[in-house]
TIVO-2410 file (N, C-alpha, C; in nm, 3 decimals):
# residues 89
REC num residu      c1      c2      c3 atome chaine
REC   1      X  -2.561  -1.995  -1.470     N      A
REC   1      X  -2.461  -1.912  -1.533    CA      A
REC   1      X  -2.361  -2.001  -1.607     C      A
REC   2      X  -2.334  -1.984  -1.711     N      A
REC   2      X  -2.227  -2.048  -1.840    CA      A
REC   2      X  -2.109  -1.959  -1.771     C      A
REC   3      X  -1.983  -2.067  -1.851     N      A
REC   3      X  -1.859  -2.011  -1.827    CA      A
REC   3      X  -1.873  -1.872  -1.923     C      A
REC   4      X  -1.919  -1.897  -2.053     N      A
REC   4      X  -1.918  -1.780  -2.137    CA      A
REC   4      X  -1.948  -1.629  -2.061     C      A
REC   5      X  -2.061  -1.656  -2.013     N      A
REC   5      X  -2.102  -1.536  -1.955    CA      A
REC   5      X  -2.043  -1.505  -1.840     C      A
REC   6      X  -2.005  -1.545  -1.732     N      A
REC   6      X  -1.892  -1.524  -1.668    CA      A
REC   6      X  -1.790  -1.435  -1.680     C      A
REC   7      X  -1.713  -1.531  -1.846     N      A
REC   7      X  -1.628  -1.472  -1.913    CA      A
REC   7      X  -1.648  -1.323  -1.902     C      A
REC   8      X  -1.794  -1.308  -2.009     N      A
REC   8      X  -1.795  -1.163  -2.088    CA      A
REC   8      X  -1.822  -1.107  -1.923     C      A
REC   9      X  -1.882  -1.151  -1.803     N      A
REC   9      X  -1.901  -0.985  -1.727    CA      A
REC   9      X  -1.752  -0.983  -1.637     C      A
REC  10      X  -1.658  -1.095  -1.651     N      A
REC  10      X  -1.539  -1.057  -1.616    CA      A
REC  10      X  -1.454  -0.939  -1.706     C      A
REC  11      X  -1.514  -0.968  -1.850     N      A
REC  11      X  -1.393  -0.892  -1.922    CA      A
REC  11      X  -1.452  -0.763  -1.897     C      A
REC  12      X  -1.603  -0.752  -1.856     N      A
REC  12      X  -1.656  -0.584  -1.914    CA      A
REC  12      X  -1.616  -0.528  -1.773     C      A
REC  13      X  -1.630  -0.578  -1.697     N      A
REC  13      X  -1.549  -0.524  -1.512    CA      A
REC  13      X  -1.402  -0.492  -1.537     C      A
REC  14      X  -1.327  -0.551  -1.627     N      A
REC  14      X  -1.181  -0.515  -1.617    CA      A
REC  14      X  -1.189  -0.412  -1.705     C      A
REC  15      X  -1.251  -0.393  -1.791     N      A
REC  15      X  -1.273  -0.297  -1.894    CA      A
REC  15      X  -1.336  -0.133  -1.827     C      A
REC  16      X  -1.453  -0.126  -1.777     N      A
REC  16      X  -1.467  -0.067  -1.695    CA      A
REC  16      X  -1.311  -0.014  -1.572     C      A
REC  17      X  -1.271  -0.077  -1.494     N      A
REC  17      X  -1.195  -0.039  -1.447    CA      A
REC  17      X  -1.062   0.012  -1.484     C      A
REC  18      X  -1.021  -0.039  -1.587     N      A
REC  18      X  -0.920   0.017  -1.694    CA      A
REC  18      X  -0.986   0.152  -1.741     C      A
REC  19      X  -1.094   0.216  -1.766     N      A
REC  19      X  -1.113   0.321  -1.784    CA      A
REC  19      X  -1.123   0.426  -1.722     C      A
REC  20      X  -1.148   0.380  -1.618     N      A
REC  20      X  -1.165   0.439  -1.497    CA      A
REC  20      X  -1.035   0.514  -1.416     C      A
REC  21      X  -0.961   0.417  -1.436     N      A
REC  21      X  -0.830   0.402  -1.359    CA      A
REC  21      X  -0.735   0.472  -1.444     C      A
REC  22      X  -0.698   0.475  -1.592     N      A
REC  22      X  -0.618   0.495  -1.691    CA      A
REC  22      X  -0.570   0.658  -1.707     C      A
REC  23      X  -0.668   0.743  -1.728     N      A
REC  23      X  -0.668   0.908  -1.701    CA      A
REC  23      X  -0.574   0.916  -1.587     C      A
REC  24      X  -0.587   0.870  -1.467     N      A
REC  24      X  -0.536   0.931  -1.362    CA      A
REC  24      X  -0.390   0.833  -1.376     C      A
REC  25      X  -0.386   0.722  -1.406     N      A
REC  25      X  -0.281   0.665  -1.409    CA      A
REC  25      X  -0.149   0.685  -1.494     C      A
REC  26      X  -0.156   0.725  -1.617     N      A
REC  26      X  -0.148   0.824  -1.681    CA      A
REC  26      X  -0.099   0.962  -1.717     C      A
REC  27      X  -0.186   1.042  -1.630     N      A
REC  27      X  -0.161   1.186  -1.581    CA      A
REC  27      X   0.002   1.149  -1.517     C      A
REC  28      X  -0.019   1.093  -1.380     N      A
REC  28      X   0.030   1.060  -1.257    CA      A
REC  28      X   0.163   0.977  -1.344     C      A
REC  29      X   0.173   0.936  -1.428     N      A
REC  29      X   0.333   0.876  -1.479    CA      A
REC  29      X   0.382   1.009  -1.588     C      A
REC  30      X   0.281   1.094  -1.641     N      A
REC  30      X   0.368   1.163  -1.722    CA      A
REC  30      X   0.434   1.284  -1.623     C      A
REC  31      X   0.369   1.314  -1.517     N      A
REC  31      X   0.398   1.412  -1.442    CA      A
REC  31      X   0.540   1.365  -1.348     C      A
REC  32      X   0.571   1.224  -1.343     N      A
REC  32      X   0.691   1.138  -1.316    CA      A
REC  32      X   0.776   1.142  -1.382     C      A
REC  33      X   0.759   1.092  -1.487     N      A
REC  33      X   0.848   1.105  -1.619    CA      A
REC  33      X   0.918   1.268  -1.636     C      A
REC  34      X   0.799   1.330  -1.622     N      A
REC  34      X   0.919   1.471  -1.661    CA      A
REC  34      X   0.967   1.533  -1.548     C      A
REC  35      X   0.919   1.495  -1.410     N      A
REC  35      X   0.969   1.536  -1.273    CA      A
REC  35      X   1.156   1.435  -1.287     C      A
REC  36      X   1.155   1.326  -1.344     N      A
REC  36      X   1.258   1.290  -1.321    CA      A
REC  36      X   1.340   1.301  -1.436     C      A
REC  37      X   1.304   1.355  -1.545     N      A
REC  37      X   1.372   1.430  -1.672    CA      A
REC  37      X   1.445   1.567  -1.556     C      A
REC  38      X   1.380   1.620  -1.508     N      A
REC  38      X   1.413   1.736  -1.442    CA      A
REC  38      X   1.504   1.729  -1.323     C      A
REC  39      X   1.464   1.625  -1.270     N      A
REC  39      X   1.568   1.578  -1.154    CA      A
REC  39      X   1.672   1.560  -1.217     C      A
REC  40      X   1.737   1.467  -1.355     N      A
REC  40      X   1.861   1.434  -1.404    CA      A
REC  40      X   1.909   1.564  -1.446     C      A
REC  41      X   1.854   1.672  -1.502     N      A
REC  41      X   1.909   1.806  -1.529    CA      A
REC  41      X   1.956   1.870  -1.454     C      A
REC  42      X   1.866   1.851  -1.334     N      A
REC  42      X   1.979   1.945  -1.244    CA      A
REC  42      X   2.039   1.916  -1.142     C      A
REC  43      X   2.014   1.747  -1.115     N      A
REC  43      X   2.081   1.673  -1.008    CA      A
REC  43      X   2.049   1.690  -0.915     C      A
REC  44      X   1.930   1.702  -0.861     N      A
REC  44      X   1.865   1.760  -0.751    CA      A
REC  44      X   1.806   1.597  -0.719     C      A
REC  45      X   1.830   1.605  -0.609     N      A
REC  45      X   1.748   1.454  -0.570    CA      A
REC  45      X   1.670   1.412  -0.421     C      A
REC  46      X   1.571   1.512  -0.478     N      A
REC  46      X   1.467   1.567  -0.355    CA      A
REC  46      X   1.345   1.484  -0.356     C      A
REC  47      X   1.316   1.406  -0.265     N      A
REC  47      X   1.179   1.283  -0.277    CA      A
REC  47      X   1.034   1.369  -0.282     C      A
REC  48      X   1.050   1.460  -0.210     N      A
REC  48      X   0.914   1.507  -0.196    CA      A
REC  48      X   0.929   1.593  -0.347     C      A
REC  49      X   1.026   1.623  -0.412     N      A
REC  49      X   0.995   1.658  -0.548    CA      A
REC  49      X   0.951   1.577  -0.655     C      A
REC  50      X   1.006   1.496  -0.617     N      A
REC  50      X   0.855   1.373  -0.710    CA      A
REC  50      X   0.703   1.303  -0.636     C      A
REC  51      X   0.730   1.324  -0.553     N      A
REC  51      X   0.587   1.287  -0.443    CA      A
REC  51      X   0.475   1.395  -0.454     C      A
REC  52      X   0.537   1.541  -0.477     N      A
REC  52      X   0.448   1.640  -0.438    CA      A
REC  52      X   0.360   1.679  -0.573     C      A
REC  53      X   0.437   1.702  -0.683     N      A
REC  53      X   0.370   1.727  -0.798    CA      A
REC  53      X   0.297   1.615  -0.856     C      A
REC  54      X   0.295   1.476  -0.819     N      A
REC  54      X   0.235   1.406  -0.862    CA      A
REC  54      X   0.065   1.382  -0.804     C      A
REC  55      X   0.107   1.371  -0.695     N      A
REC  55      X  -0.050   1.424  -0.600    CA      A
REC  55      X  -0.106   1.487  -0.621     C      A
REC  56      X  -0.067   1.665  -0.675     N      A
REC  56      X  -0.055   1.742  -0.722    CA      A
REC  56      X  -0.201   1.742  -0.877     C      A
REC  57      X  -0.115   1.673  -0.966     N      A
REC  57      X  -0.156   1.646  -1.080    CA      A
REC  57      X  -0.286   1.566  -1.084     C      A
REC  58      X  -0.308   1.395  -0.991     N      A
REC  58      X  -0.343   1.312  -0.948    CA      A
REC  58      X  -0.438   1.360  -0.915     C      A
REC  59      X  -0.480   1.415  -0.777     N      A
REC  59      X  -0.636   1.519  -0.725    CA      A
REC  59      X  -0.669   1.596  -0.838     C      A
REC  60      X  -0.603   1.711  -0.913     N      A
REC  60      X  -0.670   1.785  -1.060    CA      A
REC  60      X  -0.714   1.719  -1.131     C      A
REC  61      X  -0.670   1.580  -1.196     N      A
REC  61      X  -0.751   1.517  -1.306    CA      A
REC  61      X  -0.870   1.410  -1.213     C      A
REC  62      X  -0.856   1.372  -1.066     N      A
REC  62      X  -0.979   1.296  -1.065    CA      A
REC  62      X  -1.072   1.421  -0.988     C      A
REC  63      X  -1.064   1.551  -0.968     N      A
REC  63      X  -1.160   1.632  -1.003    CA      A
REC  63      X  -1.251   1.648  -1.132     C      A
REC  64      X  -1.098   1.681  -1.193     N      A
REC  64      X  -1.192   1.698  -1.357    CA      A
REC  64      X  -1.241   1.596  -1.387     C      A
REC  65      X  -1.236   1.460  -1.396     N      A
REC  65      X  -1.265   1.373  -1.450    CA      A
REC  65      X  -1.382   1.271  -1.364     C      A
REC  66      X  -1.426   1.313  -1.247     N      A
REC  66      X  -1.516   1.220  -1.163    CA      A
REC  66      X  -1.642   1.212  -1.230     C      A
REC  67      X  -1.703   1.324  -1.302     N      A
REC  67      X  -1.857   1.314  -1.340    CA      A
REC  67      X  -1.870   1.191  -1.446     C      A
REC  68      X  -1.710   1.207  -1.510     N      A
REC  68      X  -1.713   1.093  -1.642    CA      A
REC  68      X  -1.704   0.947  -1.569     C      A
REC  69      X  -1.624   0.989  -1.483     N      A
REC  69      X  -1.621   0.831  -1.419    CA      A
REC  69      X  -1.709   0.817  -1.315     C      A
REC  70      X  -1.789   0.860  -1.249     N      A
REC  70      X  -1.928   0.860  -1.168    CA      A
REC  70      X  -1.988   0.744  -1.278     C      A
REC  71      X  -2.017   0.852  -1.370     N      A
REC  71      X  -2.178   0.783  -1.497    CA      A
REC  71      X  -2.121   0.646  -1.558     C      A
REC  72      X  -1.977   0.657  -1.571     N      A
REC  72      X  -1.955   0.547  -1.592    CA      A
REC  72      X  -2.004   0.396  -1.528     C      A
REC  73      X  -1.944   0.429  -1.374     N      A
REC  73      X  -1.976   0.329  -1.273    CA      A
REC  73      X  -2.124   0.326  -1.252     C      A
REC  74      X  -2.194   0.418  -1.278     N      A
REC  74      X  -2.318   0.419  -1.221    CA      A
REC  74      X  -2.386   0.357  -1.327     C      A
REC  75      X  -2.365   0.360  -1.462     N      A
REC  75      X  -2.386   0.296  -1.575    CA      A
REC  75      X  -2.412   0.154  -1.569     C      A
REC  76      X  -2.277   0.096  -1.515     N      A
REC  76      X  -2.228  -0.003  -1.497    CA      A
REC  76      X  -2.313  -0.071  -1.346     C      A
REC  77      X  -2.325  -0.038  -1.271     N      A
REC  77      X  -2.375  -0.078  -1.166    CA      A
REC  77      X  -2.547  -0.110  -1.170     C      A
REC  78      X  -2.607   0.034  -1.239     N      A
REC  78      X  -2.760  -0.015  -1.282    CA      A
REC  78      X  -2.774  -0.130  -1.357     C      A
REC  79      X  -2.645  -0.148  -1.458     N      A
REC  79      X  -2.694  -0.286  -1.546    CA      A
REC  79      X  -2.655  -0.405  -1.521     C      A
REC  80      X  -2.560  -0.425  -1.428     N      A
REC  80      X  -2.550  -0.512  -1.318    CA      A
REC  80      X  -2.705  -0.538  -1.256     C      A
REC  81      X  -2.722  -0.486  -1.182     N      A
REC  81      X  -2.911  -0.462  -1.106    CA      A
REC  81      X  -2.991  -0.496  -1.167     C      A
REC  82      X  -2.984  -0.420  -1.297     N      A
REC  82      X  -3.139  -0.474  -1.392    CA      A
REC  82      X  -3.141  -0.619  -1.441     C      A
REC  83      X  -2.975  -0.676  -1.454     N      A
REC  83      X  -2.994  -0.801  -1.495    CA      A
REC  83      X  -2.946  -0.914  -1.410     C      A
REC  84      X  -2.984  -0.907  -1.266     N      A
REC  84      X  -2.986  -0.996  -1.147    CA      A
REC  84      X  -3.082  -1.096  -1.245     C      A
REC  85      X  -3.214  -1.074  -1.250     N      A
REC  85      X  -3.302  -1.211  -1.260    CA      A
REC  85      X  -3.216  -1.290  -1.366     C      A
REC  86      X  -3.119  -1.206  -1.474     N      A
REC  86      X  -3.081  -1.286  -1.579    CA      A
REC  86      X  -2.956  -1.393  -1.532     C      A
REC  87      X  -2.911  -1.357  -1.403     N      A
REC  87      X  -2.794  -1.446  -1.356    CA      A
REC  87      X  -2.845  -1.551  -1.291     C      A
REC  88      X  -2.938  -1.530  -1.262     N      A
REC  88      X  -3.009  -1.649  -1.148    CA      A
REC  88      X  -3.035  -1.771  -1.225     C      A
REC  89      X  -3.056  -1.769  -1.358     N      A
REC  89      X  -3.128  -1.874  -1.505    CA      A
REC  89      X  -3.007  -1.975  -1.439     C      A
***
């Protein structure tokens, strides 16, 4: 194994996981962002009011979004597998 290649299956793993991760990460700060727009409006300063809707939000999009990120990983994992003999060189 070359440093090069190394390189590239380090960058495509961070890449992969940045995609993976980003939707829900995402979701989960805009649903923050306006929970605490809302908190400064009305001065309410209740923890589980930013804890609850974010979880909230967080489980709905990695529902919706698991089949995309399943095939993704699974994508990713077969071509990992198929190209074992090519790491061994």
């Amino acid at each position: 194994m070359t440093p090069e290649f190394v390189t590239a299956m380090a960058k495509e793993t961070i890449e992969v996981i940045l995609m993976i991760s980003a939707p829900v990460l995402i979701a989960g700060m805009a649903v923050g962002l306006a929970v605490s727009v809302f908190q400064a409006v009305t001065q309410i300063q209740e923890m589980t009011l930013t804890f609850v809707p974010k979880m909230i939000v967080v489980f709905i999009v990695l529902l919706a979004l698991s089949p995309w990120m399943m095939e993704i990983m699974l994508n990713y994992t077969s071509r990992i597998f198929t190209e074992i003999p090519n790491y061994i060189r």
